[in-house]
Steps between C-alpha positions, in 0.01 A plus 500: 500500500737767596692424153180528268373792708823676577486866636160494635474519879209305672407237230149342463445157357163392356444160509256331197430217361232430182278232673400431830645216711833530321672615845593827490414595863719235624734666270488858625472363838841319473676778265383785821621217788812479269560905479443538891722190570774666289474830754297719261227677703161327242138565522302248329163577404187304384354701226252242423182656607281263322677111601739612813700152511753640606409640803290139581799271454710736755180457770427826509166595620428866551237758402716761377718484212651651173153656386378609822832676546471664152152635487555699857860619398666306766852402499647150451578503859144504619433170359889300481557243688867415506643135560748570838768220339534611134373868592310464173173702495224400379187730345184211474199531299136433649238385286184698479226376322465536109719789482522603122715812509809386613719580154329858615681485849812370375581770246342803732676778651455332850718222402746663320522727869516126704788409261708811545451531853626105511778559294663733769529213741534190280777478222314170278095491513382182364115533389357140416220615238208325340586266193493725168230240333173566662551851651684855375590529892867480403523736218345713695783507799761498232591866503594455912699210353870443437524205365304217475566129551312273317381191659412198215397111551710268333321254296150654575532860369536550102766652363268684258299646749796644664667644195150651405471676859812622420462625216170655562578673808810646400491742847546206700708304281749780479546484920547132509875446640480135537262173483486214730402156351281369801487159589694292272525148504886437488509162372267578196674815429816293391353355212409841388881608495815467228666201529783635760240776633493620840153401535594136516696579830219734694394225697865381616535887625193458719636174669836676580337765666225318661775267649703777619213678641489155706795508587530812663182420696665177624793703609262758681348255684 
């Protein structure tokens, strides 16, 4: 990130995928816990007003979040919570109902204020956003947005459908730094590759790590 967006101060990372299910919260979940593990002071944020996984799979239950904060012009502090071990904070989403503006509230004024006033504190903001497919949620954050990483399914998402996203939202597809290939099977993926490829290995690379992983637990113990 701080290659492909060099010279910018506080950076903020939209994560997207095309379809739903393909994993991008666990994604942006991982990439912010990865950030704040690193040292970087990182807010992660789920801007999925509509489906917020996110903030499900991390348990949290509370009845004020990302929108509520917006729409009174409160600050990201009034509705963070942040994790005491990885001092990651976290901005959650709360589910209200059949709420159809939300593209509305995440290209208004009001965010664009919660953003800047985050940015002073946090130098990464990772914003897990809806998938492009069904909803314009995403395009609609984009100008708040960085660079985007771009979360696809392998073996379940089609290559045409990405390269026509792409090339039909050229706003977004312009502030796409980097794509993650989610959930690969590494066995199957060798008999995809050159004779000689990497890909035959990917699986071998896993093992070493898994059994050094191991290994240091052992040792801890």
């Amino acid at each position: 990130f701080d290659v492909v967006m060099e010279g910018q101060g506080s950076r903020v990372i939209g994560v997207i995928s095309l379809l739903p299910g393909e994993g991008k919260s666990t994604v942006a979940a991982n990439l912010a816990g990865l950030l704040a593990a690193n040292g970087a002071r990182t807010l992660l944020i789920d801007g999925d007003l509509r489906n917020p996984g996110l903030s499900r799979s991390l348990g949290m239950e509370t009845e004020q979040g990302l929108m509520e904060a917006v729409v009174s012009g409160q600050t990201w502090q009034s509705v963070g919570k942040v994790d005491r071990q990885t001092k990651l904070a976290i901005i959650p989403a709360v589910l209200r109902g059949q709420f159809s503006h939300t593209s509305e509230l995440l290209s208004s004024a009001g965010m664009r204020r919660f953003i800047d006033n985050a940015k002073e504190t946090f130098e990464y903001i990772v914003v897990d956003l809806p998938p492009l497919g069904p909803v314009v949620d995403a395009k609609a954050f984009a100008p708040l947005v960085d660079g985007f990483v771009l979360v696809t399914e392998w073996g379940r998402t089609p290559r045409a459908m990405v390269r026509s996203m792409l090339e039909s939202e050229p706003y977004v597809a312009n502030k796409i730094i980097g794509a993650v290939l989610n959930k690969v099977d590494l066995k199957r993926l060798a008999k995809y590759g050159s004779l000689g490829g990497s890909e035959k290995f990917f699986d071998r690379y896993s093992t070493y790590y898994l059994e050094k992983s191991e290994a240091r637990t052992k040792q801890a113990a």
